[in-house]
N, C-alpha and C positions, 0 to 999 in steps of 0.2 A: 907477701904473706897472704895465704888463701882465707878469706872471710868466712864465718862459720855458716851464713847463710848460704854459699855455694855448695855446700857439700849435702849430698845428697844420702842420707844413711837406707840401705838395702835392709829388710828385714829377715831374720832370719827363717829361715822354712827348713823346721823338722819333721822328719820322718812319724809315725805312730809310734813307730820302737825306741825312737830317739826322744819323743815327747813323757813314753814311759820309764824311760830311763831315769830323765830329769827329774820328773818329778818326785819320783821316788829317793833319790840320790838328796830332792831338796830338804821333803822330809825326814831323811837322817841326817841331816845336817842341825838342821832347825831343832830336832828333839835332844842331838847331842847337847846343843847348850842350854837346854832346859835342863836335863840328864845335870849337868858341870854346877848348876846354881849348888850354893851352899842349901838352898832350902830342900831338895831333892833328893838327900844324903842326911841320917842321923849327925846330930854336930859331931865336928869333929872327925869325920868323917866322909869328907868330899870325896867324888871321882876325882882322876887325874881325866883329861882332857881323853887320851885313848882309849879309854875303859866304857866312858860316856859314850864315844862312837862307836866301841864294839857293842854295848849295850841298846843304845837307841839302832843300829843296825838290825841286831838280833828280833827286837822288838818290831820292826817295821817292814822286816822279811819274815815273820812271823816262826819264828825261828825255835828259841827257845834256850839259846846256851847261855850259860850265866857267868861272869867273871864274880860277879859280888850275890849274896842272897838276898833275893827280891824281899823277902818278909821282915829282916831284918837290919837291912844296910839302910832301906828308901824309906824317907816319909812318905805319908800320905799322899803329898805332893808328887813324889817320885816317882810310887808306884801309878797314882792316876795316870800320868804321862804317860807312863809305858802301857798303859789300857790303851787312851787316845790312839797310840801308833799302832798297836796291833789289831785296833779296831779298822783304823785305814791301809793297814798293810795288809790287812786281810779280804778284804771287799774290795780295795783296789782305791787311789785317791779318783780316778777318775770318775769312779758309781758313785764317791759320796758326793764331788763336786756338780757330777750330771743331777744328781736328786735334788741337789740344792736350787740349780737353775731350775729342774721341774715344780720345787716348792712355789717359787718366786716367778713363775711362767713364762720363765725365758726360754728363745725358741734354742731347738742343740742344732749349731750349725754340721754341714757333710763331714767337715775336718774331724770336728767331736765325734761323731758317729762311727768314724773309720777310727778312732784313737780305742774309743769303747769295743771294738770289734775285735784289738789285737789286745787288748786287756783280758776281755773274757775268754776268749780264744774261741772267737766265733767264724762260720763258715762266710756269712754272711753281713752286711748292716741290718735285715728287715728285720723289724720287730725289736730292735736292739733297745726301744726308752722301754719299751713294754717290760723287755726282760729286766731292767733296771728298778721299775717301779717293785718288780717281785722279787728281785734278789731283796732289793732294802726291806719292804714288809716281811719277806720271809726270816731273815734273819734276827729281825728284831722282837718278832713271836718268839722263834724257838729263844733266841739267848733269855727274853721274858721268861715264858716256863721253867726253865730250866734253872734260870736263878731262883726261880717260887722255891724249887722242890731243894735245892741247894740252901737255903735259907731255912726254911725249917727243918732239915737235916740236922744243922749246925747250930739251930737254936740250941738244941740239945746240950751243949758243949762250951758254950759262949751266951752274954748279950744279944739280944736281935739286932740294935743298931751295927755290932761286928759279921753277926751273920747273914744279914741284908748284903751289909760290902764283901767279904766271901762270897756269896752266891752271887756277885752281879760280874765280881773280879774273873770267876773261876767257869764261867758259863763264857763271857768274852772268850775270853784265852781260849779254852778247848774249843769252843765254836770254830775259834781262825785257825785250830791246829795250832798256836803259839808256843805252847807247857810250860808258861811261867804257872807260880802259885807261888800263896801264903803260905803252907803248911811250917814254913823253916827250916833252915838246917841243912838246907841240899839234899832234904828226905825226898824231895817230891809227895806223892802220895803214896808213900810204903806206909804210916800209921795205919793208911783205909783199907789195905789189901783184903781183908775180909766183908768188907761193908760194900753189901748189895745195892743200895740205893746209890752212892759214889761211883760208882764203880760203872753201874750199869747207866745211867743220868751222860756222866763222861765217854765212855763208848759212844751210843747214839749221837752227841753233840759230836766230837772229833768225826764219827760216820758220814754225818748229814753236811757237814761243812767240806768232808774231803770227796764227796760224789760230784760237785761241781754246779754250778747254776743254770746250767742247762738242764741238766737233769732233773732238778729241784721245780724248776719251772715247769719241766714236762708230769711229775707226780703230784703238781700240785692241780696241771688242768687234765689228769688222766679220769676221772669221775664225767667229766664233761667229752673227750674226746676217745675215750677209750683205746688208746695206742700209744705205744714206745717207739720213739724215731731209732736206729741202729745204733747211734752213738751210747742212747740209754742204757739201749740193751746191752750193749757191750761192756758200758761202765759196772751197770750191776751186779752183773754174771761174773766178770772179772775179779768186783772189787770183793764179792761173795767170797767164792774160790780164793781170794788171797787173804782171805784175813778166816778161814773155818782149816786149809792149810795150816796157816802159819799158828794158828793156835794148837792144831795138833803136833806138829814138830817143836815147839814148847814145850808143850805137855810132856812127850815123850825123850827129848832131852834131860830138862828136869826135874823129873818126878821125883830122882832119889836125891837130887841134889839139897842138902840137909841146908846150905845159905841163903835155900830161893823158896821151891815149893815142895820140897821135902816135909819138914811139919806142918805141913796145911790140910785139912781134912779133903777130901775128893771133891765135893763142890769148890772149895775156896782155889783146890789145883786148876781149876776147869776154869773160873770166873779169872783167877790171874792171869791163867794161859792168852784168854780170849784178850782181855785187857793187855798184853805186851805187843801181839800181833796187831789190835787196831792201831796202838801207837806208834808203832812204823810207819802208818801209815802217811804221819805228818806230824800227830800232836804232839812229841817231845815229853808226855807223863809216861812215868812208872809207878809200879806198887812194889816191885823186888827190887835189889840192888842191881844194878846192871853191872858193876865192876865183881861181883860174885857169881854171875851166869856163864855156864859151860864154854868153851870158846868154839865149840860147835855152833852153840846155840847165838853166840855174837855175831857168830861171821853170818848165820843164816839171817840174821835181823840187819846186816849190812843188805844182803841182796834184797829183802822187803822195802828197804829204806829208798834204796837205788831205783825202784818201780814208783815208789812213792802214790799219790793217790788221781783224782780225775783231772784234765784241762777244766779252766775255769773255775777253779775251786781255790779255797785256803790251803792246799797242799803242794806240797815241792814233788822233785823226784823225776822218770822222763816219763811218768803219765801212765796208768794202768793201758789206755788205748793203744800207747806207743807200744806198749809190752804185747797186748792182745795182737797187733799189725806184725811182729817180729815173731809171733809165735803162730801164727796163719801164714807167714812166710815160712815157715822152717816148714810144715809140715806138708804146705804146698808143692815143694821144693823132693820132700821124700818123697810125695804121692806121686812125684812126675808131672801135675798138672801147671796149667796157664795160670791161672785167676787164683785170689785168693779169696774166698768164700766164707763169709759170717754172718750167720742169720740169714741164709738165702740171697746174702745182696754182695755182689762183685764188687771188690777195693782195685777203685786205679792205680796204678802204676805208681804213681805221685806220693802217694800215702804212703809206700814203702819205701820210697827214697828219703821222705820226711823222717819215719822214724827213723832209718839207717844214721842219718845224720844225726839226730838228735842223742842218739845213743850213743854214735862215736864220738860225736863233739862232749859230751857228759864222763863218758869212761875217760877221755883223755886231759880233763878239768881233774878228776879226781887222781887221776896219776901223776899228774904236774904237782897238784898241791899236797899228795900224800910226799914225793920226795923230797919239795920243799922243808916240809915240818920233819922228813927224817933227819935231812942233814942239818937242821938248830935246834931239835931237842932231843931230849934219850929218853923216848919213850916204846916198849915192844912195838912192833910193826902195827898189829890187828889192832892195838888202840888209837894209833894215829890213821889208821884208814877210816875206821869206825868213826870217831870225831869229824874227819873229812866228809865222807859219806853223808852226816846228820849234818852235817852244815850245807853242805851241796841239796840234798833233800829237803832243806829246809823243819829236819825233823826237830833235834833237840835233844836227842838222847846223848850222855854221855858217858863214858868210862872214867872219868875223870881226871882229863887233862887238859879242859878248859881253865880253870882258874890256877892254872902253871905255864899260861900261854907266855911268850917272849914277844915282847915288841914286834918283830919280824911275826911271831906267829899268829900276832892279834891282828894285823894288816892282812895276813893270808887270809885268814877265815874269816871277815870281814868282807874281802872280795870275794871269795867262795858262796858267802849266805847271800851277798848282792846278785850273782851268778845268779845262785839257784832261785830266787824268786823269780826275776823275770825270763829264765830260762837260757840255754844257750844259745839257740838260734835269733832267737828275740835280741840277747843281746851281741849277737854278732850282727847280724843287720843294723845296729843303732850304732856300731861304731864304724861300720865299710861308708865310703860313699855313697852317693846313688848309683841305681848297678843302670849300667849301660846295654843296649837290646842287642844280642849279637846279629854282627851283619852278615856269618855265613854261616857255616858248618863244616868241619870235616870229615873225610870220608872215616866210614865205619871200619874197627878195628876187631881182632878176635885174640883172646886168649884163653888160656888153662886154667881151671879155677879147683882147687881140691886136690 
């Protein structure tokens, strides 16, 4: 018999994508059984164990689909928990755990540093605690503000002790791009669809959190440095153009549509419009029914959804940038030229084979799980792409056949939302081995393309 003191245990050595994996994976694990307590759930009214993990899932990929109603089903309890995760699913556990070692002054060893880098989706390590120190303050200003103005909003309507917790619940959430809420009912915020203050409050939060932390860092030292790195610029011009777009193809969809914004007076059409388009972006609110919008107008909020919002942000999707590099390649491609050119500055090679992949790996995620969910449930096509899409995106919106899910289909979109948070590539890398350096090459091939 070999003695336990002989045996020599190997530690294990993950990857950055494989230590983001777990961790994430840990905490829905841990929130599902908070999620399962009876105290979590009105009496009498527990999750069942799979509901809990498609729940705590949604929550910690910041997601936003609901099987049970957040305002109704969860106590106090329940819903808190599901703040906690999409406060960490949204920032990343590893910027809260880096902040906490900064609180407490411990040194972030290289390993950390390289972990933080594939979290926020950095070029680099330099400057990486820096950028950590400003993601945490800066978020916790705006979601502050934001619940001020959210709060006496609602004083209006409720107690302040109710309206304090509204504005602290509902600033979280849109900040991380989540779209839980109180409101009940599975309304979302269709009551608010006219209310200025709501509306627009929620916008800029789902905005600021879906431009990404790099960006946020560079507008915050742009006063002191006066300059946008390319990545900035890219994100804002892009993220501009897609959501003053998408508000217009809204609009113009449906203006006459008498179930959406047909009876709305001409500002409230405009203020809805803008509000549907930002929420593609990630944050999973509405103010119309989405199971009543034109199916023109569905399928166009699939392809916003699919772009999704910045790298390094609370937003899913394959990345406004990725979109920006595919559409600098098409156009590169028309022109006849070499390089592709934004803002003056030549994109290597590398960066178009990145998004290529990222894109095909993403189209072909959402084709597997759309036919999945065709052949176990009967539901029209466009509504299980649609679901798929917002899960994959990490959006939230739905047509509503989330809380009609089947066992089989809670496990898909489960690993769909897991997918889309940490990304395809990210998580293809955390599951290959370690990739091996090749030792040759082969000779160069030619074929016919078009």
């Amino acid at each position: 018999m070999i003695a336990l003191n002989r045996i020599h245990w190997k530690p294990v050595k993950l990857s950055p994508q494989q230590t983001l994996a777990l961790g994430f994976a840990i905490i829905i694990v841990l929130g599902s059984f908070l999620l399962w307590l009876p105290a979590a759930s009105i009496e009498g009214r527990s999750l069942s164990y799979i509901d809990a993990l498609f729940m705590a899932t949604s929550a910690t990929c910041v997601t936003g689909l609901i099987l049970v109603d957040t305002a109704t089903h969860f106590t106090h309890f329940g819903q808190i928990v599901l703040l906690v995760m999409v406060q960490l699913g949204g920032l990343g556990f590893m910027t809260m755990t880096t902040w906490f070692a900064i609180v407490v002054r411990k040194r972030i060893s290289l390993r950390e540093r390289l972990v933080l880098k594939e979290s926020l989706n950095q070029i680099s390590i330099e400057g990486i605690v820096r950028l950590i120190k400003n993601v945490i303050v800066y978020s916790l200003v705006v979601e502050g503000i934001a619940a001020f103005i959210f709060a006496i909003r609602w004083s209006f309507e409720m107690p302040w002790s109710q309206a304090i917790y509204y504005g602290v619940f509902h600033s979280v959430s849109l900040f991380n791009n989540a779209g839980f809420e109180l409101v009940g009912g599975f309304r979302n915020l269709t009551p608010y669809v006219d209310d200025f203050v709501i509306n627009t409050v929620s916008m800029i939060l789902v905005i600021l959190g879906g431009i990404g932390f790099i960006v946020m860092s560079e507008l915050i030292d742009y006063s002191k440095t006066r300059q946008l790195s390319l990545h900035s610029k890219i994100v804002l011009s892009f993220s501009g153009f897609l959501v003053v777009f998408g508000a217009l193809v809204i609009f113009i969809f449906e203006y006459s549509n008498i179930h959406t914004l047909g009876p709305l007076p001409i500002f409230d059409k405009i203020l809805a419009s803008f509000f549907q388009s930002v929420s593609t972006r990630s944050s999973g609110t509405n103010t119309v029914d989405i199971t009543n919008l034109r199916q023109a107008t569905q399928f166009f909020m699939v392809l916003l959804m699919f772009i999704g919002a910045a790298p390094g942000s609370t937003g899913g999707g394959i990345k406004v940038t990725t979109f920006a590099i595919l559409i600098g390649a098409m156009l590169t491609m028309i022109r006849r030229k070499e390089d592709i050119v934004l803002f003056r500055h030549r994109l290597a090679q590398e960066y178009t084979h990145r998004a290529l992949t990222v894109t095909f790996l993403s189209l072909l995620l959402i084709f597997i799980v759309t036919m999945l969910l065709l052949a176990t449930h009967d539901f029209p096509f466009l509504t299980i792409l649609f679901e798929t899409t917002s899960a994959f995106g990490t959006v939230g919106l739905s047509m509503g056949l989330t809380p009609h899910l089947t066992f089989t289909g809670k496990i898909v979109i489960i690993l769909m939302m897991f997918a889309g948070r940490l990304g395809p590539v990210t998580l293809s890398y955390a599951l290959q081995p370690k990739n091996k350096k090749e030792l040759f090459h082969y000779p160069e091939g030619k074929i016919t393309i078009g």
